[in-house]
C-alpha positions, 0 to 999 in steps of 0.5 A: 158491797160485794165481800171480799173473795178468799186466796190460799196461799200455801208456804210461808216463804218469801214468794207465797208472803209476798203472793199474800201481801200483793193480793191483799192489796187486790181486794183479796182476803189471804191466809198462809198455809204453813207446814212448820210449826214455827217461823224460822228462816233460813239463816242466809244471805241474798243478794236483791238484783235491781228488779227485785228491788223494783218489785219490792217497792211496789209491794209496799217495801220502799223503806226497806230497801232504801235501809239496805246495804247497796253493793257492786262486787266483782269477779275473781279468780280463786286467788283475788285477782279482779277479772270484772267489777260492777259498780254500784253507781253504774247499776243503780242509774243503768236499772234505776234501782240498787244491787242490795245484800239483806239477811233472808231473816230479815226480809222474812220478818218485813213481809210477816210484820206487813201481812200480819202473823194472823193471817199465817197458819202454821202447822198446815202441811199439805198433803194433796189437791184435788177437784179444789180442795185442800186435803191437809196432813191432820185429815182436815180440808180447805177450798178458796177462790184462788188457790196459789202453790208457793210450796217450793221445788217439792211442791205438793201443788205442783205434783197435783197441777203439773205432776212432772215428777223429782226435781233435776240434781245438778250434781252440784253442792253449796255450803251457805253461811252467816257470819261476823268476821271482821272482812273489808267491804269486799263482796263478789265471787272467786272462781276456782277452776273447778268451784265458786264461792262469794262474799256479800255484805249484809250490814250490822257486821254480818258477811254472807259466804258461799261455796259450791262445787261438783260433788257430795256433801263432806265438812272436811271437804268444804275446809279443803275447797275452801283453801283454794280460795283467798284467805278471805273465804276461809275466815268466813267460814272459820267464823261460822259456828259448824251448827249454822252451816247450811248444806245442799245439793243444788237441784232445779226443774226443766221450764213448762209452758204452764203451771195454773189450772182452773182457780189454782196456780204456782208461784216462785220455786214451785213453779220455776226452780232455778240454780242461784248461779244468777242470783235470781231465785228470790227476785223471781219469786217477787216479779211473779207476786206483783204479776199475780197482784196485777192480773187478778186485780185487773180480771174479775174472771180467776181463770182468764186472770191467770192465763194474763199471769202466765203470759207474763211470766212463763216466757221470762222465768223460763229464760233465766232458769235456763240462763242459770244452768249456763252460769252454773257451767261457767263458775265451776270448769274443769281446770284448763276451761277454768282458765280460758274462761278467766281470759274471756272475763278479763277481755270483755269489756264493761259495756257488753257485760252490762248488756248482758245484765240486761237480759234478767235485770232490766 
């Protein structure tokens, strides 16, 4: 029996845990590379389209994902004001999987508790790649079979692989949270003319919040956005302890034809950042986890395997990192745009919104 050849997976976020978890499932042997020196996810919230429901499950995670919170949601004007609502039913039958809000945390924990914390070593930053070796910040180096880059948009990998230089700023900030308020089981966006923030039940009493607008980051400022907004959002963020307010700039990259060279490859942010306008950032990560499981598994050869993940993933990504960037205009206008908008929202009926959907859900 042939043994089982070696993949090095860098960054232990959610893409490069389930890149590990789909290979293994592969034949593959992983080990996580991890730049921290303890797992500690991000406290936020996400909200899991039916595509990355599908991907989930066929990583393994159908019990999870059927104990999550199912969710619709609905646009808003700044005020309340319903302008559009998605029900979770129609998503459900339409997508053949939920619209589901999970703790970041907690879907974190799942796939470390099913690759297994021994296969994650921690305290591993990178520091370059070159000709197939791994050089890592302590001074030690490391090769394997595959290689996959799932370091996020300051990929290390993807400066050795790509080297298309600094992320693009969308002059753009979000302010992101977690807290316990008591608030009704609402969930969606509001649209300010000039801003967006949104609700999202988690379930166990947790409420994810958000807020973003064009400009610097600024506490003071985030109480004041804040006010525009239904009282609703203000109670969420008063409920959040300052020290667990997640602030940053938003920042995202122009698409590329390809991000694999060799035995090595991206995946997730480090391939194809997107502004989380769509909700797509996490799905993304995981559609591209099972096209990697799938190609490898299918070529023995790692070069031509990657070139099948490529081709199926390239063109899509591409599509909604672009498609992100346009949302991102429509939720933050100026104030008169803000209002046409709010017009053509109301106007358009469900049956072509769906549709719509189809284009980075179905």
């Amino acid at each position: 029996m042939c043994e089982a050849r070696e993949v090095a997976v860098i960054g232990a976020g959610i893409g490069g845990l389930a890149a590990a978890i789909a290979l293994r499932k592969a034949g593959w042997e992983p080990t996580v590379y991890e730049a921290a020196e303890e797992l500690r996810p991000i406290g936020a919230g996400l909200s899991i389209w039916p595509n990355g429901v599908r991907a989930l499950r066929e990583l393994g995670f159908a019990e999870f994902t059927d104990s999550a919170l199912s969710t619709g949601g609905a646009l808003r004007r700044s005020d309340g004001k319903v302008l559009a609502e998605f029900d979770p039913k129609v998503l459900e039958e339409r997508f053949g999987a939920p619209l589901i809000g999970i703790h970041r945390g907690d879907l974190h924990e799942a796939l470390v508790g099913a690759l297994g914390a021994n296969r994650i070593c921690l305290h591993s930053r990178l520091a370059g790649y070159e000709d197939g070796e791994l050089r890592f910040a302590d001074g030690s180096t490391r090769s394997a079979d595959l290689i996959v880059g799932a370091d996020g948009i300051n990929s290390v990998m993807r400066a050795a692989l790509v080297g298309d230089g600094e992320p693009r700023d969308s002059g753009l900030v979000a302010y992101r949270g977690v807290s316990r308020a008591a608030i009704d089981e609402v969930s969606g966006e509001w649209w300010a003319p000039d801003a967006d923030s949104g609700l999202l039940h988690l379930g166990d009493g947790r409420v994810y919040w958000y807020l973003a607008y064009r400009g610097d980051p600024d506490h003071d400022a985030l109480l004041a956005r804040a006010s525009e907004f239904d009282p609703v959002i203000g109670r969420a963020i008063e409920a959040t302890a300052p020290e667990d307010v997640l602030v940053h700039r938003l920042y995202d990259r122009d698409p590329i034809e390809s991000w694999s060279e060799d035995n090595a490859t991206l995946l997730g942010d480090a391939a194809h950042p997107m502004l989380p306008f769509l909700g797509q950032g996490a799905c993304q990560a995981l559609e591209d986890a099972v096209a990697l499981g799938a190609a490898i598994e299918a070529d023995d050869s790692v070069p031509a395997a990657l070139e099948a993940y490529e081709r199926a993933r390239v063109g899509r990504t591409a599509k909604l990192v672009k498609g992100s960037r346009r949302a991102a205009r429509v939720a933050i206008l100026g104030a008169g745009a803000g209002r046409a908008r709010d017009i053509l929202i109301r106007l358009t009926p469900e049956s072509l919104r769906l549709r719509q959907l189809d284009q980075f859900v179905g």
